[in-house]
N, C-alpha and C positions, 0 to 999 in steps of 0.2 A: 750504354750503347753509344759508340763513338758515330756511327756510319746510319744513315738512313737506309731503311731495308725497302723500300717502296723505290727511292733514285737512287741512293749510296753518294747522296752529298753528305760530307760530314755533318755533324750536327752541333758541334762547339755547346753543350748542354742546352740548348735548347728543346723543350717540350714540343713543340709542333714545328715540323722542317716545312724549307717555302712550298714544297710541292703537295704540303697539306696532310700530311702524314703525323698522326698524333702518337707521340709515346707512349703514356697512359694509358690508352683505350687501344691502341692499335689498329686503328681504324684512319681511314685516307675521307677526307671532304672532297667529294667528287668536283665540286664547284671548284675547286681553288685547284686540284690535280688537272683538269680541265685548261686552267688558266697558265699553269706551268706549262703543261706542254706547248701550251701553246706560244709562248716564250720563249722554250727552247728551243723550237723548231724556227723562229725569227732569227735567234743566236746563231743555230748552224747555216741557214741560210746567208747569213752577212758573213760566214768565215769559209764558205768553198771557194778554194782557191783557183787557179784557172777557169774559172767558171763564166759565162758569160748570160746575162740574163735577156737574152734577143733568141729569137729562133733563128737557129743557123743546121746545120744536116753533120750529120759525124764525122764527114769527112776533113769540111772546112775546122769544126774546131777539132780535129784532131793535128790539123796544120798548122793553127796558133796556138796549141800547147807545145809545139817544137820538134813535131817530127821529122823524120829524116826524109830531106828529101826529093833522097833518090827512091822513095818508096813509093809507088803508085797505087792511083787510086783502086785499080782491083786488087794488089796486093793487101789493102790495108780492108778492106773489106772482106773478103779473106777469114783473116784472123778476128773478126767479131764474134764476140762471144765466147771468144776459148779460156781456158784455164792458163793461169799467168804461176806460172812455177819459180820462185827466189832460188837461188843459188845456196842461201846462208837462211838458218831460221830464223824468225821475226821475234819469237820470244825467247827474250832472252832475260835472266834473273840480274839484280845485280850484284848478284857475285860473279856472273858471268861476265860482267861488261869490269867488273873491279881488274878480273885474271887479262881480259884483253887488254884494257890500260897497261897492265904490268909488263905484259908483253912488250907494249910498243914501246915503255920506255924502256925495257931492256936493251932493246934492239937499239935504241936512241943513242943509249952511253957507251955502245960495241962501238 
């Protein structure tokens, strides 16, 4: 088993993964699952980016993540909550992104 089936951190042959999940027994240590997540969720906390850790109202920090603007405050209230539709899919394989490379440098040496 390469991948821990409990987080899906690799396992590099280790018998028990950090988040407490035993290969042998197959059984998780609620204690130590406990302790993970709760280290993880410190991890993701110290990595959101534009994030600001003060009480401020959606408006203001939707002004210091850069929006535009000429867009006013009812306008931008408005649009809370809606569905954010991409142009291009997000998932993408990579043999999908190998063919886009190939592309660009096609077009590179034209």
């Amino acid at each position: 088993m390469k991948f821990c089936p409990n987080c899906g951190y690799p396992l590099e042959g280790k018998k028990i993964c950090n988040c407490g999940y035993n290969v042998e027994t197959n059984e998780v240590d609620e204690k130590v699952y406990e302790k993970y997540k709760e280290n993880e969720k410190k991890l993701y906390e110290l990595q959101c980016d534009n994030m600001i850790n003060a009480p401020i109202d959606m408006i203001t920090g939707a002004r210091l993540m850069g929006l535009n603007p000429n867009v006013t405050d009812d306008e931008l209230l408005k649009n809370v909550n809606r569905t954010i539709f991409n142009k291009e899919n997000d998932h993408l394989t990579s043999s999908d992104f190998a063919e886009m490379m190939k592309l660009l440098n096609d077009k590179k040496e034209k």
